[in-house]
Structures are given as C-alpha cells and as structure tokens.
C-alpha positions as CSV (number, residue, x, y, z in Angstrom):
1,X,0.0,0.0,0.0
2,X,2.7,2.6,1.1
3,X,4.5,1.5,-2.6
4,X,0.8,2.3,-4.3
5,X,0.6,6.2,-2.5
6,X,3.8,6.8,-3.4
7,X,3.3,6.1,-6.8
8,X,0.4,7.9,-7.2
9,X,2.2,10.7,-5.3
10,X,5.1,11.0,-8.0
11,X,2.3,10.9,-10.9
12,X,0.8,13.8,-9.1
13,X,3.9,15.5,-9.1
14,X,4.9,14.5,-12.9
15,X,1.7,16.0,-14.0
16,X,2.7,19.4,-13.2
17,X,5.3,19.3,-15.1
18,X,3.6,18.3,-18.4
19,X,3.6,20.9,-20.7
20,X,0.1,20.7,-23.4
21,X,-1.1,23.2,-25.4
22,X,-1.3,25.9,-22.8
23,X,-1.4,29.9,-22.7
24,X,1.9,31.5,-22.5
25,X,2.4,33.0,-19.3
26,X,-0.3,33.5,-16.8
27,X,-3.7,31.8,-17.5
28,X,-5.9,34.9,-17.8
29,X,-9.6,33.3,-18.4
30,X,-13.1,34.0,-19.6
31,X,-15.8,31.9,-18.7
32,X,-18.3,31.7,-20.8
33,X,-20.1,32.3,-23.7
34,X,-23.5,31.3,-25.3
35,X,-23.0,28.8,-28.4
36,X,-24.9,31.5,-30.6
37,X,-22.1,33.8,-30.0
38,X,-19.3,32.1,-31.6
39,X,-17.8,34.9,-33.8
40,X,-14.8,36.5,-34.1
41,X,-16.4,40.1,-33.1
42,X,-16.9,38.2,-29.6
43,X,-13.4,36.6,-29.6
44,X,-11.5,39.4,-30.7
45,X,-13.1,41.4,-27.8
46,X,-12.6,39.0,-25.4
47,X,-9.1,38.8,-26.5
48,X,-8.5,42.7,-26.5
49,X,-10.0,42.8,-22.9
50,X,-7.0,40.8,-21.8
51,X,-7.8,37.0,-21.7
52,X,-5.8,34.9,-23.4
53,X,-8.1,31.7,-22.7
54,X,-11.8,31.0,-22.6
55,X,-14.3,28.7,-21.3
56,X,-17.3,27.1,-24.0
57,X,-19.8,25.1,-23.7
58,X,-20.6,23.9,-27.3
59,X,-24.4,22.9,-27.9
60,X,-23.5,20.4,-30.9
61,X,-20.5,19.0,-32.4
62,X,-20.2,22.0,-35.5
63,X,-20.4,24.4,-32.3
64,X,-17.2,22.8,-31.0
65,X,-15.4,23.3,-34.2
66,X,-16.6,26.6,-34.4
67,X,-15.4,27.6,-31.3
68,X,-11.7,25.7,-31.3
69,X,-11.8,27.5,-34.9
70,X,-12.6,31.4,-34.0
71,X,-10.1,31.0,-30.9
72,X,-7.1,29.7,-32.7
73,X,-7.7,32.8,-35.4
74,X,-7.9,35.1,-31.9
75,X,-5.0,33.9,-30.3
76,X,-6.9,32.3,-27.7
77,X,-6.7,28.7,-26.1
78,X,-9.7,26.8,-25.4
79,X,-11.4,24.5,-22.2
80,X,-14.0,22.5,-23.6
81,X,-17.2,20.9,-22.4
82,X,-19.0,19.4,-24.2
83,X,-22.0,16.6,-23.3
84,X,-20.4,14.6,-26.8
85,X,-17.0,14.8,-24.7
86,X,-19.0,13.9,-21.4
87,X,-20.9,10.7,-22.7
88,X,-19.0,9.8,-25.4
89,X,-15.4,10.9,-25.8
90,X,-14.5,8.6,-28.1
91,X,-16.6,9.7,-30.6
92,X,-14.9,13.3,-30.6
93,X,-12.3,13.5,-28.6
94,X,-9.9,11.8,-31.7
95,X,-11.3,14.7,-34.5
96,X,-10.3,17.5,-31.9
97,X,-7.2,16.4,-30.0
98,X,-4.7,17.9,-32.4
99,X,-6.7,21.3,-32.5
100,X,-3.8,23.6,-31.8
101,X,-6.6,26.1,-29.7
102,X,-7.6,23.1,-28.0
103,X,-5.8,23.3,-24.2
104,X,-8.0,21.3,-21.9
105,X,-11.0,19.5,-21.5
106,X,-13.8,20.8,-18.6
107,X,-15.0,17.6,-16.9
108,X,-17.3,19.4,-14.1
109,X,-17.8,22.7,-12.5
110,X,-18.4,22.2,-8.7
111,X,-18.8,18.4,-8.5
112,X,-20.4,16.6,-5.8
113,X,-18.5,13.7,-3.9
114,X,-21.0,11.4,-5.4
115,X,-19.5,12.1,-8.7
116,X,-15.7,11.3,-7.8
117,X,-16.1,7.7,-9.5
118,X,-17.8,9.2,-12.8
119,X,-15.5,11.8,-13.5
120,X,-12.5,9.4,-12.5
121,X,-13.1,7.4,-15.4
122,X,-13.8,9.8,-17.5
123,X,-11.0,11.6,-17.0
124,X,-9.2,8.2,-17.7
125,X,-11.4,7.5,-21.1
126,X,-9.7,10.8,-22.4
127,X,-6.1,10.0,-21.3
128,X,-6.7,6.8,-23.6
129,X,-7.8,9.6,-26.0
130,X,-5.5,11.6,-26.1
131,X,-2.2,10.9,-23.5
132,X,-0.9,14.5,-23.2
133,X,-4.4,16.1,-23.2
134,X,-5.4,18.1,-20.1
135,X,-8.8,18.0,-18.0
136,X,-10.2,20.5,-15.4
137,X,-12.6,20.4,-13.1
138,X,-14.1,23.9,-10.6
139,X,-14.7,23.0,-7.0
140,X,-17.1,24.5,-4.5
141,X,-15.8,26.8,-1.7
142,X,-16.5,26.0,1.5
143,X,-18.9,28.3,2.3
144,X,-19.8,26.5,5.6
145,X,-21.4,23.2,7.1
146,X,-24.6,23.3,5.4
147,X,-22.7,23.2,1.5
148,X,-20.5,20.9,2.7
149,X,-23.3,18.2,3.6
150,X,-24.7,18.7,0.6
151,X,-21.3,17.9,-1.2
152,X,-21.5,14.9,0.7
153,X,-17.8,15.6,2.8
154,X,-17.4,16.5,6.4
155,X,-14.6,18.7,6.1
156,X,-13.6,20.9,2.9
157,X,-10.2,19.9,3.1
158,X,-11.1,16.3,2.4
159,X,-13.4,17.3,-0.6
160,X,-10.1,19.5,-2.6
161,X,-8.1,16.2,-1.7
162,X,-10.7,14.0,-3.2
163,X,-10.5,15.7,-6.5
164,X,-7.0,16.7,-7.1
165,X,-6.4,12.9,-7.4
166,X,-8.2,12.8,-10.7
167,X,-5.4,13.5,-13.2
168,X,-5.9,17.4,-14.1
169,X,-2.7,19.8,-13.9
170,X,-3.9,22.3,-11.7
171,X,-7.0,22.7,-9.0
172,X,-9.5,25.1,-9.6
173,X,-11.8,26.8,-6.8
174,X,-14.5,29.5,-6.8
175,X,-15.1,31.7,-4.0
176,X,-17.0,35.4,-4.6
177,X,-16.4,37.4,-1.1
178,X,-17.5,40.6,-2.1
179,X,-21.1,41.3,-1.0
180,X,-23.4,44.2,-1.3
181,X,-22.6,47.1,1.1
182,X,-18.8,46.2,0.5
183,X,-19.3,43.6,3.2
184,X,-16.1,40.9,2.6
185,X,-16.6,37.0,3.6
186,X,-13.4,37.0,5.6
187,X,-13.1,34.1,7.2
188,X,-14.6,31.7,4.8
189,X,-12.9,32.6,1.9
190,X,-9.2,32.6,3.7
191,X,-10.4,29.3,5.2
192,X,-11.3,28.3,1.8
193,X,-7.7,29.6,0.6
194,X,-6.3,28.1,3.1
195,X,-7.1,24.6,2.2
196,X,-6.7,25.4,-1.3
197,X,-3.4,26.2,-0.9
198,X,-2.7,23.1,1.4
199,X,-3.5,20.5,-1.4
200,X,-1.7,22.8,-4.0
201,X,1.8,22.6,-1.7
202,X,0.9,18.6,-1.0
203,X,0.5,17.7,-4.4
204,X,2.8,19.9,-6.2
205,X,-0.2,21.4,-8.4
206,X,-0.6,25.1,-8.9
207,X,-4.5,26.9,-8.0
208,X,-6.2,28.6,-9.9
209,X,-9.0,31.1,-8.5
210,X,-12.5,32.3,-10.0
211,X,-13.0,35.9,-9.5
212,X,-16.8,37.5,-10.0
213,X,-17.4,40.1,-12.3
214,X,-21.4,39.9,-13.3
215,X,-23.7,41.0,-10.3
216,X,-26.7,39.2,-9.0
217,X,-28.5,38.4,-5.6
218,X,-26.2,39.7,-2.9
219,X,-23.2,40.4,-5.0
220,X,-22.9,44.1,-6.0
221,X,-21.8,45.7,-9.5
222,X,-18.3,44.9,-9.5
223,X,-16.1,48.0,-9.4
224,X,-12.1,48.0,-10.0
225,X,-11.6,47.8,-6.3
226,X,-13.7,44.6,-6.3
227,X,-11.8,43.3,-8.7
228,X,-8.3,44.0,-8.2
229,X,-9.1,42.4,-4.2
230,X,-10.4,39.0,-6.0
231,X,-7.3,39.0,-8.1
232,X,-4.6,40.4,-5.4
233,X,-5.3,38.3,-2.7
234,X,-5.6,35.2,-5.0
235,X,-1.7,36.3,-6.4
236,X,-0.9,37.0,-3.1
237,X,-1.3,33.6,-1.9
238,X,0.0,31.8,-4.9
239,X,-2.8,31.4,-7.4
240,X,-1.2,30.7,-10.8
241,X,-4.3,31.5,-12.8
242,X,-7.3,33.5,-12.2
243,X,-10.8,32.9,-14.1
244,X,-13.7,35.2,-14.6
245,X,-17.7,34.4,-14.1
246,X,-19.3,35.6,-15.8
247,X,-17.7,36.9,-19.2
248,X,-21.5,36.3,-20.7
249,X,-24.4,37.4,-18.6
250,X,-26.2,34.1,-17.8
251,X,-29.9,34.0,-18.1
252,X,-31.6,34.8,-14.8
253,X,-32.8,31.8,-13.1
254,X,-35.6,31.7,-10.2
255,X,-32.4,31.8,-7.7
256,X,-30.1,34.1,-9.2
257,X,-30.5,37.5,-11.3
258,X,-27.8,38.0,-13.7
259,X,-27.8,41.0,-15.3
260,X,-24.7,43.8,-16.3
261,X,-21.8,41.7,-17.3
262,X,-19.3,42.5,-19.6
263,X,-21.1,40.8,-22.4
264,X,-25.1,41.1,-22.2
265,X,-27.8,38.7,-23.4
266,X,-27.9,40.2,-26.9
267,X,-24.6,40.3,-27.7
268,X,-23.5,43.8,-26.7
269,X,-20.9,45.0,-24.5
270,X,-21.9,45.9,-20.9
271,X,-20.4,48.7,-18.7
272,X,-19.0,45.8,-16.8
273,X,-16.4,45.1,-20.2
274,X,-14.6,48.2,-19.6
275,X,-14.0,47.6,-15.9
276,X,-12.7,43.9,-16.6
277,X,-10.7,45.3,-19.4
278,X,-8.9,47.8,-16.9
279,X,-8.6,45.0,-14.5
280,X,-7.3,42.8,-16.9
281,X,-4.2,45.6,-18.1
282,X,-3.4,46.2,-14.5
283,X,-3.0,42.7,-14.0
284,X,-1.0,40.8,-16.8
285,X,2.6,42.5,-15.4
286,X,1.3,41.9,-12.2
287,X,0.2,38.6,-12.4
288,X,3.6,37.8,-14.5
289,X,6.1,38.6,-11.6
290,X,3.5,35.4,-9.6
291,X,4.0,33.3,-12.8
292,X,5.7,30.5,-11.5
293,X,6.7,32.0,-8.4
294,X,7.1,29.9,-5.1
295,X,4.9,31.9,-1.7
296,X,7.1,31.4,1.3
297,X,5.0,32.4,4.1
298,X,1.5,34.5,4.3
299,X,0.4,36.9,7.2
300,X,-2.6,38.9,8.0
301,X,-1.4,42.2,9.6
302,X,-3.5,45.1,11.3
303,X,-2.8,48.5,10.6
304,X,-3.7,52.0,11.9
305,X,-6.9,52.0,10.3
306,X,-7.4,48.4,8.5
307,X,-5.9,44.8,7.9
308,X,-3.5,43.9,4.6
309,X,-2.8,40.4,3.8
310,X,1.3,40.2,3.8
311,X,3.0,37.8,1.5
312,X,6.6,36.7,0.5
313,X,7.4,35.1,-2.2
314,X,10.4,34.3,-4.4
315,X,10.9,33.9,-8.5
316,X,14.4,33.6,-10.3
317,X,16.5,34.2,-7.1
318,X,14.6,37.2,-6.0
319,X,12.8,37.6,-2.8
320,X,9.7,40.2,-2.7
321,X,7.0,40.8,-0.1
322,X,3.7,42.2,-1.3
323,X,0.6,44.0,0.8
324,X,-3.0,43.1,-0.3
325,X,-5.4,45.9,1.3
326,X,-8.3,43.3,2.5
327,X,-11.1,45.6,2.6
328,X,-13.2,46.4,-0.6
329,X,-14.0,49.8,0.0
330,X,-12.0,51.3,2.3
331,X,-7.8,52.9,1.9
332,X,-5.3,51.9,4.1
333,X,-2.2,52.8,5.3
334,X,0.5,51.1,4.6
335,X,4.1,51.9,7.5
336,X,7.5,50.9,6.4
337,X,10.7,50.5,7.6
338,X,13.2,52.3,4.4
339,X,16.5,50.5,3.6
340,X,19.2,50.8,1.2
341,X,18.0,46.9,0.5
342,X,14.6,46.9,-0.5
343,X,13.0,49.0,-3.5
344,X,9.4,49.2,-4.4
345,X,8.3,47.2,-7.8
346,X,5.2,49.3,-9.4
347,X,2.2,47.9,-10.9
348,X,3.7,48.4,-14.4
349,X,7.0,46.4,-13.2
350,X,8.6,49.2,-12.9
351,X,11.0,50.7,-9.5
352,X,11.3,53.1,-7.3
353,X,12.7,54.1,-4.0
354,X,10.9,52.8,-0.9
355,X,8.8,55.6,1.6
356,X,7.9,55.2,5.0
357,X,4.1,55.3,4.2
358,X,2.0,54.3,1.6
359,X,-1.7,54.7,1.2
360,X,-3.4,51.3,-0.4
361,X,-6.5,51.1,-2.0
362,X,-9.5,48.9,-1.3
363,X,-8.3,45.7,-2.6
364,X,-5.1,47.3,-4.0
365,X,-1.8,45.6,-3.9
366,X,1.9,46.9,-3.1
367,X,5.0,44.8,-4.3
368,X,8.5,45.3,-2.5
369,X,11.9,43.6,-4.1
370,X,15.4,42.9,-1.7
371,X,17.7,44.0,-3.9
C-alpha cells in the first residue's frame, strides 16, 4: 500500500510538469459564452479585454469546431465541455485532440463527492484519447457546514483532496467574497484559501482562483476595487491562474438575477467590459512577476486604520514581499521601515525608491523587491 501512495504521489507530481497546449504565461480566463455567439467580433473582444483563454460550452459537435476554430484565429486557447465529450469521448475526442486552440478538457464545474467515480473514469477514457491532453474540473468553496453536507464531505479539506487525485494539472476553486454594502466574507474565503493552498503545496499542483465580475442576488456591481481584491489576494497567496464568471451574462434563473456583465444577453458589451478590461491591463505585469513564483509564508497584519494580507514570495532568485489591502471599500495605510536593500516594484514592473508610508486602495496591492 505505502508503494501504491507513493506512486500515485510522483504521478501527481509528474503531471505538473507536463507541458500541453497551454497559454503563454499566466492563464488569464473567460468563462463563458453562449454557443450562438461564436464569432470572431466576440473573440477578438474577449481577446482585446486581456484574456488569453476561454471557457465554451458547445451545444452540438459544429459548435465545438466553431469555437476551437474562431479561438485559434484570436490567439486564444480553449477549455472545452462538451456533453459529446462527457458521454462519449471517443466519438470526438480523436477529431479535436490535435486542435492547436484546443488546451483542456472541462469535466465538471463544482462536483459533488458522489460524482468522484464518474468523473475518475472519465477523465481516464480521455487519457486513452488523447495521453498529453489536459482535464479541469471547478470546485465548490467552502462556504460553511450546510454546503459541505450537501457535497457529501465532512470537512472541505477532504473534498479539494478527493479531486485533485483525478489526473488534471492544476485545482481550480470558486469563491466570490464581495457582497453588497462592500461587506467581505473574511473568514470563509481565507479558510477556503487556506485549504486550497494546502492541497496545492501537498501535491505539487498550482490553483487557480475564479474571480466574479457579473452581479446578481447579494453580489454588488463589480467595481475596479472589487476586482483588483479578488485578483490580489488570490496572487498573493500563490494562485497561478485566475478565471472570470461571468464573461457572458447568464440567463436569470428563479435563484439568481444576472444582469450587467461584460457581455449582455444580446450580444452587446456591458459597462462591466470596460471595468474587466482595466482589470485585466493592470493585472497581466502583475500577475507575471506570480508566474511561476514559489509563496514562502502569508500573514494577516492590522494597521492604523485596517488589515492587509502580507505575502513573501520568491521567483528567479529574487525575494519580494507584497501588501493586499483586505477591505473592498475602504484605503489603508500602509508603514515601512526604508532601507538601502529593498526597492518598491510598481504595478507596471517598474521601481522606485521605498517611503515610509504608503496609502493602499480597497483591494489594492503593493509589491517590495530585496535588492
């Protein structure tokens, strides 16, 4: 038995390493849009808001050609779902596999336990398929006892463990803490990070981290400070890929009332687009000093009139500490000891001498480097 986890251990660990037909740098991701809107007017502005990878959800089997199709002329890679490539893989996985937008297949977005066995051997149908191909699945947050009954899992830990044993090169979570009023969901979304980035360090797999950006029920129209919080604190404890919900404005259901995001329901841009765009340029040189980057150690830290999220990291042979202001609408300030040894990395990569204070904004994110 020890010789069998051990095994399974090193596979874990030889996974990460795989290279497929990925993004370069860091996975920047829209998710999703309607199968009627496969064109390359919606690509090419899903590309020039700063993603570099989307989500679909073909209808049919033209639909998924379609889509692999417009993304490769956009300069976009591709996670697929597909209920052809759910029921019967073999029947399309072969025609697509070589698809140079194709990067990974979606097997489930928030799974229940009762569906470890399913997607197991599904996941293992494709590898059959296609050997270097790459599957994804989303996991619930733990957003508190009664969630986690319904997964079917006493504690959320156990659940991310669970599913990072199906084969799949990264795990993916979604948690949305902003909530109307500016109100943040503090402790279960760090306790949710928290285990998150537990299973990442055990396994050797990088997280990836949804991000919301289309209001409905409690969550508020996003603003930039919204945004850049979801994004910073993800970074700041060592997410290696961020995802947006929802690119496309879902259709309202009797439990949730989409409306506003970035693409609406007829195919036009919403107000949301621009915000996600600016997001989206603030974060690319940002997110690339975190590409591949190894977080040392993560503190929360009170200050004179707020709470930042302090994390050190290292890349290349260069240590860095960052500051993540943890409220959503509220500044921060920010003390510092100067020295001779550290200077202050802007958002656009570029430095600058250290000061003694700095006011950060809600959700905002301040990058030191030793030199």
């Amino acid at each position: 038995m020890k010789t069998r986890l051990i095994l399974t251990f090193l596979c874990l660990l030889s996974l990460h390493t795989t290279k497929g037909n990925e993004p370069q740098g860091f996975p920047i991701i829209a998710d999703i849009l309607p199968t009627e809107l496969y064109d390359n007017v919606r690509f090419s502005d899903i590309r020039d808001a700063g993603f570099n990878a989307i989500m679909v959800w073909p209808k049919s089997r033209p639909n998924i050609y379609k889509a692999l199709n417009v993304a490769e002329t956009n300069g976009l890679k591709v996670l697929m779902f597909s209920v052809e490539i759910e029921r019967r893989p073999e029947t399309i996985v072969p025609s697509i596999k070589d698809h140079p937008a194709l990067w990974q297949y979606i097997l489930a977005d928030e799974p229940k336990m009762k569906r470890w066995q399913e997607l197991y051997n599904l996941q293992q149908r494709i590898a059959k398929l296609h050997p270097k191909g790459q599957c994804y699945i989303n996991l619930f947050p733990n957003a508190g006892q009664w969630l986690l009954d319904d997964i079917g899992v006493k504690k959320y830990s156990d659940y991310v463990k669970a599913f990072s044993m199906i084969e799949q090169p990264q795990i993916s979570y979604d948690f949305y803490p902003v909530r109307k009023g500016g109100k943040v969901s503090n402790d279960q979304w760090y306790a949710t990070l928290e285990d998150i980035r537990s299973e990442s360090l055990r396994t050797g797999k990088p997280f990836w981290a949804y991000i919301l950006c289309v209001p409905h029920g409690p969550y508020p129209m996003p603003t930039l400070a919204h945004l850049r919080l979801q994004c910073y604190i993800n970074l700041a404890y060592g997410a290696q890929g961020i995802s947006y919900f929802s690119y496309a404005t879902p259709t309202p259901t009797k439990n949730n009332d989409f409306h506003d995001g970035p693409l609406l329901r007829n195919g036009k841009k919403g107000k949301t687009y621009k915000t996600v765009k600016k997001m989206n340029a603030e974060l690319k040189p940002v997110a690339s000093l975190f590409w591949q980057s190894k977080v040392t150690s993560i503190k929360h830290r009170k200050c004179i009139n707020g709470e930042v999220v302090v994390s050190h990291f290292t890349k290349e042979g260069n240590r860095y500490t960052c500051f993540v202001n943890k409220s959503a609408d509220k500044d921060v300030i920010v003390g510092l000891q100067t020295s001779d040894y550290i200077i202050r990395i802007r958002k656009d990569l570029k430095t600058e001498p250290v000061k003694s204070t700095y006011t950060l904004g809600a959700g905002d994110i301040l990058i030191m480097r030793n030199k």
